[in-house]
Every structure is written in structure tokens, then in C-alpha cells.
C-alpha positions as a Markdown table, in Angstrom:
| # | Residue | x | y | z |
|---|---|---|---|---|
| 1 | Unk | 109.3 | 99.4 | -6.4 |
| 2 | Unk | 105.8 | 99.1 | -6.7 |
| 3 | Unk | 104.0 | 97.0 | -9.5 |
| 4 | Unk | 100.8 | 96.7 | -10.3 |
| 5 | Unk | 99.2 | 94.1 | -12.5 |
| 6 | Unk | 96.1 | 93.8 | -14.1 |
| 7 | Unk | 94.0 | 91.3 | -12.8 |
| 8 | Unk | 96.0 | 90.3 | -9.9 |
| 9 | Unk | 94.4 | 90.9 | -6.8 |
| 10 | Unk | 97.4 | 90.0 | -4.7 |
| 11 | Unk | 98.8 | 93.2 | -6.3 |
| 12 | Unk | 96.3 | 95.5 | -5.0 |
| 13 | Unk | 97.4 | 95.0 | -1.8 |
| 14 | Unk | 99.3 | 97.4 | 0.8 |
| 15 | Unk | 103.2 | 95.6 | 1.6 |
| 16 | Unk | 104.9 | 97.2 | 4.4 |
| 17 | Unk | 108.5 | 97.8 | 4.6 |
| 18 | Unk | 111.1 | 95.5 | 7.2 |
| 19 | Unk | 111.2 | 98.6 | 9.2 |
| 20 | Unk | 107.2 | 98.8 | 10.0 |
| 21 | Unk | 106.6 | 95.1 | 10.4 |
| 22 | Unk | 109.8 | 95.3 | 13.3 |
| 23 | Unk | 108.6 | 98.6 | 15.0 |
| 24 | Unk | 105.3 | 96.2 | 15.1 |
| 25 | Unk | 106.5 | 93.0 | 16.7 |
| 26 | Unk | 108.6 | 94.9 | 19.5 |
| 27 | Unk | 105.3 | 96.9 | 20.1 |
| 28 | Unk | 103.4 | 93.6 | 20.6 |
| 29 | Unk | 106.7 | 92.3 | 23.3 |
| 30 | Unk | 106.5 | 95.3 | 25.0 |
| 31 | Unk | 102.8 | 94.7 | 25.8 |
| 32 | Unk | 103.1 | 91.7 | 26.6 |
| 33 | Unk | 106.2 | 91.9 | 28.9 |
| 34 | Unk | 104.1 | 94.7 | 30.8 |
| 35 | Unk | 101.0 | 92.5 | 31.1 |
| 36 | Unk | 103.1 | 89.4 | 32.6 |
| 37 | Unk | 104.5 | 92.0 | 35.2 |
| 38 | Unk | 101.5 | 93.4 | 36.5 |
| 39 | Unk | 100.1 | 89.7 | 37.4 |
| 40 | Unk | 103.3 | 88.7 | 38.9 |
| 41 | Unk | 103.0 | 92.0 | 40.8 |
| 42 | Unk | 99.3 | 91.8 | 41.9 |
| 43 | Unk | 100.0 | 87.7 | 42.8 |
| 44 | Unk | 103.2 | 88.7 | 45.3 |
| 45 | Unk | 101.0 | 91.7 | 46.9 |
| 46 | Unk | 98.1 | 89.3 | 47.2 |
| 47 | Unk | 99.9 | 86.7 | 48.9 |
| 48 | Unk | 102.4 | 88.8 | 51.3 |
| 49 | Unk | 99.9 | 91.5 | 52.3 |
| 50 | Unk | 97.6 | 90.4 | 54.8 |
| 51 | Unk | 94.0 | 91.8 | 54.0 |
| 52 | Unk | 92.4 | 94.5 | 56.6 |
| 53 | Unk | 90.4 | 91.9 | 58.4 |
| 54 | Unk | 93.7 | 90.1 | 58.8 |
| 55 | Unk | 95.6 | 92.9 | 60.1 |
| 56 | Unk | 92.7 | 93.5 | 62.9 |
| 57 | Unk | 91.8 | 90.1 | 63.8 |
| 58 | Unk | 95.6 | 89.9 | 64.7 |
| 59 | Unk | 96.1 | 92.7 | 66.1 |
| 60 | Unk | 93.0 | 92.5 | 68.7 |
| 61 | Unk | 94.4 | 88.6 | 69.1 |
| 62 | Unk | 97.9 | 90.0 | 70.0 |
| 63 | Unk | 96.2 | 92.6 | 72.7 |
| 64 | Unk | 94.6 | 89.9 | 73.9 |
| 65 | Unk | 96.8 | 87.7 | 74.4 |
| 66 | Unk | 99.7 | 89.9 | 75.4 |
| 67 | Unk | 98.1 | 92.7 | 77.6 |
| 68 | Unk | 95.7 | 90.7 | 80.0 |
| 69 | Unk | 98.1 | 88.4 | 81.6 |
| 70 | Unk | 100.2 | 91.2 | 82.1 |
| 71 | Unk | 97.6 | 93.1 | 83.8 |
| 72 | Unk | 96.7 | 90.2 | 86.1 |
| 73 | Unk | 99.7 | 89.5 | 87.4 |
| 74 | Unk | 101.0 | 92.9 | 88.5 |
| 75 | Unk | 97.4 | 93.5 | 89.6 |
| 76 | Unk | 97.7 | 89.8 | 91.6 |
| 77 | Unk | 101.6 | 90.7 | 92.9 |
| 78 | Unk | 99.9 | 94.0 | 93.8 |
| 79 | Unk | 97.1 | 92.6 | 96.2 |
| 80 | Unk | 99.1 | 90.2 | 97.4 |
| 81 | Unk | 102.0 | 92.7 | 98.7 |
| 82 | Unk | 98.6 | 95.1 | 100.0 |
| 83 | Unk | 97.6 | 92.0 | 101.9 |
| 84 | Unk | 100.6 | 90.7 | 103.5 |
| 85 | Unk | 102.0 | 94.3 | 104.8 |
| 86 | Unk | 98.4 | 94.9 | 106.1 |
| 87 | Unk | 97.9 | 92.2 | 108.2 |
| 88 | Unk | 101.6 | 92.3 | 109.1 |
| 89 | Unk | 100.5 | 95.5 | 110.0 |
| 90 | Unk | 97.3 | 94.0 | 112.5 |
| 91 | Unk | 98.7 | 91.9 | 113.9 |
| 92 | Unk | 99.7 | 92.2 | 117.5 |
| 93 | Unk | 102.4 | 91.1 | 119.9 |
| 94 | Unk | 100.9 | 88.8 | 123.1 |
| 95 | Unk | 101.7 | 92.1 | 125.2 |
| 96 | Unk | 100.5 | 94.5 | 122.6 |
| 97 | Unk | 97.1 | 92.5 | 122.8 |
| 98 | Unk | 96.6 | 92.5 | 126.3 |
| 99 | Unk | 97.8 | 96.4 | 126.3 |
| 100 | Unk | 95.0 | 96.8 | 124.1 |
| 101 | Unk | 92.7 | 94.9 | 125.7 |
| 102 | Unk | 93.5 | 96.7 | 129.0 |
| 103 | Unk | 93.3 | 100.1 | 127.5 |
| 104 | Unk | 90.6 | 101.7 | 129.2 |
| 105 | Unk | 91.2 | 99.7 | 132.7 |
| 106 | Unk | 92.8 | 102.0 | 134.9 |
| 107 | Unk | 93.6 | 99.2 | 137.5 |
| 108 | Unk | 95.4 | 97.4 | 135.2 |
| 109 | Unk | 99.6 | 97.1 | 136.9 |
| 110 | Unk | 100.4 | 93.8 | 134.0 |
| 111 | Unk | 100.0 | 90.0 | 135.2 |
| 112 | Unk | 100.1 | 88.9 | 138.8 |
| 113 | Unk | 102.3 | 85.8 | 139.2 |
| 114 | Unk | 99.8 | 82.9 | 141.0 |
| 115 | Unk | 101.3 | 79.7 | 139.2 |
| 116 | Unk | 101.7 | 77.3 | 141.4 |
| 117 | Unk | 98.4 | 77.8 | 143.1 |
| 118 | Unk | 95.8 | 75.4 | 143.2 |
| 119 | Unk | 93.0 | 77.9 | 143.7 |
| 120 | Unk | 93.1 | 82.2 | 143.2 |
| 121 | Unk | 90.3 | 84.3 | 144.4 |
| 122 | Unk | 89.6 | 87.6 | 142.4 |
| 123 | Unk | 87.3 | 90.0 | 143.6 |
| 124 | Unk | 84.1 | 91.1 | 141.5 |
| 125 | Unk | 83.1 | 94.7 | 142.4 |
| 126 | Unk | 86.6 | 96.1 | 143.9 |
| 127 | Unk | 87.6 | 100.2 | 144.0 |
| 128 | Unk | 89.7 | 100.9 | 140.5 |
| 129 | Unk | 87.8 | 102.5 | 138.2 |
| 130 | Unk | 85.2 | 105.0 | 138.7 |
| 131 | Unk | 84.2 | 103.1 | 142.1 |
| 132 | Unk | 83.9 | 99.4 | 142.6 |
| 133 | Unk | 83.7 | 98.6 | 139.0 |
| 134 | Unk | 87.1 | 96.3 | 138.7 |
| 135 | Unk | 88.4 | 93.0 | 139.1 |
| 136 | Unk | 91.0 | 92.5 | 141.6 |
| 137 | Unk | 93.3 | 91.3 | 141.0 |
| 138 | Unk | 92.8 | 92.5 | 137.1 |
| 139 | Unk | 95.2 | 90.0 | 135.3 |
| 140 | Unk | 97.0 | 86.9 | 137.0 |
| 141 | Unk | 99.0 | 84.1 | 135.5 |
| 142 | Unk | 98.3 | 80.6 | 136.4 |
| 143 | Unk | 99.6 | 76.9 | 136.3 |
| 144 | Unk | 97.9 | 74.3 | 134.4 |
| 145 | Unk | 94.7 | 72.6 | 136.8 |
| 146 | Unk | 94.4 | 76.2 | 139.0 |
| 147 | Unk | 90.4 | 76.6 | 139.9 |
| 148 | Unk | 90.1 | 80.6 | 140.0 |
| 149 | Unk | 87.2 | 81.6 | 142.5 |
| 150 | Unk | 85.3 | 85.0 | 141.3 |
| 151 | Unk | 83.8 | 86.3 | 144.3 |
| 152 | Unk | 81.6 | 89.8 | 144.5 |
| 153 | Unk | 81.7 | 92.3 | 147.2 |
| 154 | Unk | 78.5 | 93.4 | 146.9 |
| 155 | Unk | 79.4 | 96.8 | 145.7 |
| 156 | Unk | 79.4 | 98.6 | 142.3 |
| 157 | Unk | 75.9 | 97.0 | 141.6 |
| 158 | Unk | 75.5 | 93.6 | 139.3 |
| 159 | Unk | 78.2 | 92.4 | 137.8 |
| 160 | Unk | 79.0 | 89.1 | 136.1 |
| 161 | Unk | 82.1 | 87.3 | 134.8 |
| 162 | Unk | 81.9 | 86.4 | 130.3 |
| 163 | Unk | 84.6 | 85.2 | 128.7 |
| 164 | Unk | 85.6 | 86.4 | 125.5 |
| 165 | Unk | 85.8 | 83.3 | 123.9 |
| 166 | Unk | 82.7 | 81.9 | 125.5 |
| 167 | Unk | 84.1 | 79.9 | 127.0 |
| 168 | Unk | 81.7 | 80.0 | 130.3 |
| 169 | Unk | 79.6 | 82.9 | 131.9 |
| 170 | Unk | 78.6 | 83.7 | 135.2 |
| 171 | Unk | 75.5 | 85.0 | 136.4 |
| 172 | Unk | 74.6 | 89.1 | 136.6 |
| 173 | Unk | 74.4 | 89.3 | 140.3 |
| 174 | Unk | 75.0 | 92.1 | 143.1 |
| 175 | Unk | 74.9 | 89.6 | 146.1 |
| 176 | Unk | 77.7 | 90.2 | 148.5 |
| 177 | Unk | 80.0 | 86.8 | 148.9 |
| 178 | Unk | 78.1 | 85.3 | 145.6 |
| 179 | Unk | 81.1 | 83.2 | 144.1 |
| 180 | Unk | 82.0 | 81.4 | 140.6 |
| 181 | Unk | 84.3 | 79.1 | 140.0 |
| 182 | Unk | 86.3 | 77.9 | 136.3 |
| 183 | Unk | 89.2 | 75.7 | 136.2 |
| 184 | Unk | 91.3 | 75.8 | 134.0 |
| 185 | Unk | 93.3 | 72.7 | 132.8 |
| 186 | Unk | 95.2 | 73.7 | 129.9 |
| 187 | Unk | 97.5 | 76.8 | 128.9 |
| 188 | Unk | 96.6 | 79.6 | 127.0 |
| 189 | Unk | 95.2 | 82.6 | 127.5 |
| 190 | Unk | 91.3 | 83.8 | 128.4 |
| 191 | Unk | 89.7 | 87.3 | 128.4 |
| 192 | Unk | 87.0 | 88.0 | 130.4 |
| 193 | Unk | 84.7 | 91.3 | 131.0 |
| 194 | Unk | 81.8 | 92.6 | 133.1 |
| 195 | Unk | 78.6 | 93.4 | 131.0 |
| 196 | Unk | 77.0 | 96.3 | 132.4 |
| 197 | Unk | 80.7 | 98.0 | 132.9 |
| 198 | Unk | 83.2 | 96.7 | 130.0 |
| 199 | Unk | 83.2 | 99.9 | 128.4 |
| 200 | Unk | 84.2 | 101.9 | 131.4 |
| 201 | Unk | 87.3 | 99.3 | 131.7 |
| 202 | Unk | 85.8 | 96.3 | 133.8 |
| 203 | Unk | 88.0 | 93.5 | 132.3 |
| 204 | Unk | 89.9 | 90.8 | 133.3 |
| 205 | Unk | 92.6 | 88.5 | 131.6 |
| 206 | Unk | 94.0 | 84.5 | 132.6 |
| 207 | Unk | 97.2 | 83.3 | 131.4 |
| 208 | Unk | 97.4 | 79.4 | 132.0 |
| 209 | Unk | 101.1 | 78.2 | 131.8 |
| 210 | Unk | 103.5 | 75.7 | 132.0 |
């Protein structure tokens, strides 16, 4: 029940029933309970979710790190198993090389055994290929110490005695009986041509051994 007494201001005033001031107080917890969650929300996705700068810089970082290595090493395994079945691939036997060397001399019947000798002649300007363009004889094997004695016929027109390696060279010469002379003291092999007519198959080959 109401009252209202004259004079008293306290009785002017508005009271609210139990029921108001609770509906009140629980309004007041809710808001705050809904507050306290949104900054414990915003806090956790602040901390666990990296930023957009983040998530790139590690990303490209990642990339980086992972993808080019990979890259260079199959590219390195690569080149290396290019390289070593191509020059498998080159290289030559001893009598694939001298085959090959030989090719376009048609006088050409393999080595001529002369070890043992202390000196071998071979003839500069002797009938094989396309006239008195060959050595003769083409190819010879040798012991260590042999002198070998080039000597022209006077045919075929100059010729002259280079070794591959150069390792010594004659003179170019068309003299009949003109001679030059090489000894050689250690084994191994030597390749020799004539100038004006290697490419019509004017070549020559020592093989110094034991």
C-alpha cells in the first residue's frame, strides 16, 4: 500500500516491487557475462590466428625453403646422369680409335708387327689411295728405342710427315729418297698425317710397346 504524507519528500517517491528490482539485477549479469565473453573471445582469436602478413611471409618462407633445394638436386642428379652416359657414350675403345682415325684410308689392313726392330722404313708417297697418296706401311707396332725412317718416293707430289700430338713434323717435300727420322723411346701410341692429302686418307699411326 501506498502512503502519502504531507511534507515528506521521501514519500513522493516511486518504490518498485522485489520483482522489478530482480528482473533488473539479472539484466545487469547478463550484460556483463556477455561483455567478459567477447574479450575472452577476441583475446584467443588474436593470439592463435596468425595475421595476413603472417600467413604470407610463411608461406613464401616455406616455398622457399622447401621447393628450391628440391629443384636443385633432381636438376644436379639430372646433369650429372646426362653427363656420365654421354661421355660413356664418346668414348672409344684403343681399336675403335684407330678405326676411326683410319676411316677414310683405304690402305689401311690394322698394325704391322715390327717390335723388335731397331729401325723401320715407311714409305712417303706409295700407291693406296687415289695414287701415291699413302704411307706404306700405314700403321706398324714398335718396341721401345725403334728409330722409324720416313722416306718419299718422289711420287704423289709434296708430302710431309705431322704428328697429331705435335710431337715433331717433317718438312713438305716431293724429293725422291728425301728421308726423316723420329725415335721413339717410350710406349704409347702417335698419329701422324700428310697435310696436303689427310682428308683424302693420307694417315699414319705408331704404337710403341713393351
Amino acid at each position: 500500500m501506498t502512503r502519502n504524507r504531507a511534507g515528506d519528500g521521501r514519500d513522493s517517491l516511486p518504490t518498485f516491487s522485489r520483482r522489478q528490482t530482480l528482473r533488473a539485477a539479472g539484466a545487469a549479469a547478463v550484460g556483463t557475462a556477455t561483455a567478459l565473453a567477447g574479450c575472452s573471445t577476441g583475446e584467443a582469436g588474436s593470439d592463435a590466428t596468425p595475421t595476413d602478413g603472417e600467413t604470407g611471409g610463411t608461406g613464401e618462407s616455406n616455398g622457399t625453403r622447401t621447393g628450391a633445394p628440391t629443384e636443385s638436386a633432381e636438376g644436379a642428379q639430372t646433369e650429372t646422369t646426362e653427363g656420365a652416359q654421354t661421355e660413356s657414350a664418346e668414348t672409344e675403345t684403343p681399336d675403335e680409335e684407330w678405326e676411326s682415325w683410319f676411316g677414310p684410308t683405304d690402305n689401311y689392313d690394322g698394325f704391322a708387327d715390327r717390335t723388335g726392330e731397331a729401325e723401320v722404313t715407311v714409305m712417303v708417297g706409295a700407291d693406296g689411295i687415289e695414287g701415291p697418296h699413302a704411307y706404306e706401311p700405314t700403321a706398324i707396332r714398335v718396341s721401345p728405342g725403334t728409330t722409324v725412317v720416313w722416306e718419299w718416293t718422289g711420287a704423289g707430289g709434296t708430302h710431309d710427315v705431322i704428328a697429331e700430338d705435335g710431337s715433331f713434323e717433317s718438312e713438305l717435300v716431293a724429293d725422291e729418297g728425301h728421308t726423316f727420322e723420329r725415335t721413339f723411346d717410350e710406349t704409347g701410341t702417335t698419329k701422324y698425317f700428310c697435310t696436303p692429302h689427310r682428308a683424302m686418307g693420307m694417315r699414319g699411326g705408331v704404337v710403341v710397346e713393351e
